[in-house]
N, C-alpha and C positions, 0 to 999 in steps of 0.2 A: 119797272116793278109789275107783278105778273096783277092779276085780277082773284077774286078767292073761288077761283077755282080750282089752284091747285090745291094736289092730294098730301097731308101732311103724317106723318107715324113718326110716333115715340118709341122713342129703346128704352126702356126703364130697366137698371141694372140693379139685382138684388141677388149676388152670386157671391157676395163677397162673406171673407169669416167673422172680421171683427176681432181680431186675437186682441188688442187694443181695449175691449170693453170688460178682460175680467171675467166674460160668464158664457157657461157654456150656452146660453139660449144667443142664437144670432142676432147684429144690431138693428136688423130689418126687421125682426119676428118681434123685440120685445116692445112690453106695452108703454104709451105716451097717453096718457089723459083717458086711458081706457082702451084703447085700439092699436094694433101692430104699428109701428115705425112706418112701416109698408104700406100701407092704408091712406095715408095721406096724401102721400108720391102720386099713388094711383086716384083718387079721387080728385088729385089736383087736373091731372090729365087726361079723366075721365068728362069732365067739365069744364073741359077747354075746346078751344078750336082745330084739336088735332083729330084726325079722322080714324085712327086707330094705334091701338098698343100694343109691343112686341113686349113681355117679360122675358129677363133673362135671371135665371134661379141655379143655385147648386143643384146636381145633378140628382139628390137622395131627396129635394124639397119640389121637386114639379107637384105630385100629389097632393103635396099638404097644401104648397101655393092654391091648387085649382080650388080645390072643396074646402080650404079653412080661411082663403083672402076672397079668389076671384067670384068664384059662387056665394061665399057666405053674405058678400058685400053687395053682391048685383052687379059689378061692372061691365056693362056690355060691349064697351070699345077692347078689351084684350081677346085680340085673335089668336095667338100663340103664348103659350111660356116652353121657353127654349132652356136646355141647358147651359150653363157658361161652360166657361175653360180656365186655365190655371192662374193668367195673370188679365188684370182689367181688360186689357186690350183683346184677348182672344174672345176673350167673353162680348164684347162690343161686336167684333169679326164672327161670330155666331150668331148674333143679335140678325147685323145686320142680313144674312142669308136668308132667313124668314121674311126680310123686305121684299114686298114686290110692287109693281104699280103707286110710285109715289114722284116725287119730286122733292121733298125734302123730309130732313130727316132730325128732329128733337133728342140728344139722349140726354138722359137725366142719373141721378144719380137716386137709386132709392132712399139712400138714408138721408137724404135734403125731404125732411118733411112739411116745411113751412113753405114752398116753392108756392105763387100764389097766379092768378090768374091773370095780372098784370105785367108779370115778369115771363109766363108765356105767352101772352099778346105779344108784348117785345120782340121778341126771339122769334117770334111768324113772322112778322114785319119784317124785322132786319133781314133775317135770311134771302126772303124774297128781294131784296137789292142788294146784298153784299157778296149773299151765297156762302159766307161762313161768320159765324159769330158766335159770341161766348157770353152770357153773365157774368157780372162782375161787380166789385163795390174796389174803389180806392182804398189803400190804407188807410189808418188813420197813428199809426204808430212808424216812426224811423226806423228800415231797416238797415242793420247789416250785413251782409257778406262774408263768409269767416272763409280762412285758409285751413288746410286740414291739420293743421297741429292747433285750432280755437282759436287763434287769433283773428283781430277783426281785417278783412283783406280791402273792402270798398266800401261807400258806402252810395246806392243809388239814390238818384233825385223822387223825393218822395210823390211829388205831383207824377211820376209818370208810374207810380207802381201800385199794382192794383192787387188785391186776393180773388184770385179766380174760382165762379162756382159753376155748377149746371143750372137748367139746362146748357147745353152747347147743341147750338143749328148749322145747317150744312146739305145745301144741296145734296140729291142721292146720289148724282152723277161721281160730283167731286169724291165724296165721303165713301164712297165706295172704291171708287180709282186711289183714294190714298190708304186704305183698308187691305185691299188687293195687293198693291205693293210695302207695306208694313208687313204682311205675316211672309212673302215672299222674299223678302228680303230682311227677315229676321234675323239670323246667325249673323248676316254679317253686321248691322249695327248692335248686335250684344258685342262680339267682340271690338268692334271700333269702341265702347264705354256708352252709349247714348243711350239712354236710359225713359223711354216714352212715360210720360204721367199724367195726360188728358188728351184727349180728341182733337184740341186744338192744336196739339203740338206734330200729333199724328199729319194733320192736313198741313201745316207748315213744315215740318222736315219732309214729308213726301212727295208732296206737289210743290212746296215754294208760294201757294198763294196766302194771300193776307189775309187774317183773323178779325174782325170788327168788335170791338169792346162793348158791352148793354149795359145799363142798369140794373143790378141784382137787388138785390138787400140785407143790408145786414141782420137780419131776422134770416135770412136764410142759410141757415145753419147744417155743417152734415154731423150725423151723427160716429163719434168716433170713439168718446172716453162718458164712463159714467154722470159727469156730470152734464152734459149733454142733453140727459133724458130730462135731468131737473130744468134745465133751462130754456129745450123743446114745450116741456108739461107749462112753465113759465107763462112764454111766447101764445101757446095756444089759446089758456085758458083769456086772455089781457085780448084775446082778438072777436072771441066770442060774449066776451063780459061776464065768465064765470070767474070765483074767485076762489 
């Protein structure tokens, strides 16, 4: 395990539409207890031990991110807001090209606004001796496995299944070597069906190496459907002691 000297940067990803929440204001931009969805992501990781933050924003939102999040708020770890691309993953692949001079690499997801300063303590730690690791909480409900006509097809052992959140950590080395070959070798896993849906799975289908499971919380929550914002607004108020 390294010493804290190494250099740490967050990707924070705030590119996405939200078509899922019903309203044309995006899930990052609307407001939770009084301030953007966004606000919180950022102030999480503004107050942590990472050394700097990349924003990655839609392409028509860089301006309004500068002058109505990153200036209005004061954050002075965001050195970049980068544009995304069309699916998570490019957007991450954009993210990380603004990386330079680091060693590991935090992304997070913006709409997880409850993400808290112990669960990115976690994630520096780990990385620094796993070199890849994810947030996460175990289930607490039996899943199943359905066959594509809804039938139920398996059913896993519940102790070994988790809900996976961000952050997700990751050496730059690794997370870039599997970045690198992800977008280069895109066409052909669309057509082979594999269908990439987090960072984790980026580094284990592209490198082969193992994932380390953390501590998340179930308070940490992403923002996806309306009631969300009622349950973020919730969460918040019950942490600060307003009612």
């Amino acid at each position: 395990m390294e010493t804290g000297q190494a250099r740490t940067v967050a990707v924070i990803l705030a590119a996405g539409s939200g078509t899922r929440m019903g309203s044309n204001i995006r899930k990052q931009y609307m407001q939770v207890a009084g301030k953007p969805v966004l606000f919180y992501s950022l102030k999480a990781f503004e107050e942590s031990k990472a050394d700097e933050i990349v924003l990655v924003v839609s392409a028509n939102d860089v301006d309004y991110c500068r002058s109505e999040i990153v200036e209005k708020f004061g954050f002075q770890k965001v050195r970049h807001i980068v544009e995304g691309g069309k699916e998570r993953y490019h957007s991450v692949a954009l993210g990380l090209e603004s990386v330079s001079d680091c060693d590991y690499v935090l992304i997070h997801d913006g709409a997880r606004p409850l993400v808290t300063a112990q669960i990115i303590e976690r994630a520096i730690l780990c990385v620094r001796q796993y070199k890849a690791c994810v947030a996460g909480m175990p289930v607490k409900d039996t899943i199943k496995l359905a066959d594509r006509e809804g039938n139920i097809a398996s059913t896993p052992e519940r102790s070994l299944t988790w809900l996976v959140q961000t952050p997700q950590a990751f050496s730059c080395a690794l997370i870039r070597e599997a970045y690198e070959s992800m977008i280069r070798r895109e066409q052909e896993l669309i057509e082979a069906g594999i269908v990439i849906t987090d960072d984790a799975m980026v580094v284990e289908t592209l490198t082969g190496h193992k994932v380390r499971l953390i501590e998340g919380s179930y308070e940490n929550i992403k923002i996806t459907t309306p009631e969300d914002i009622f349950l973020a607004e919730a969460l918040l108020r019950r942490r600060t002691g307003k009612t």
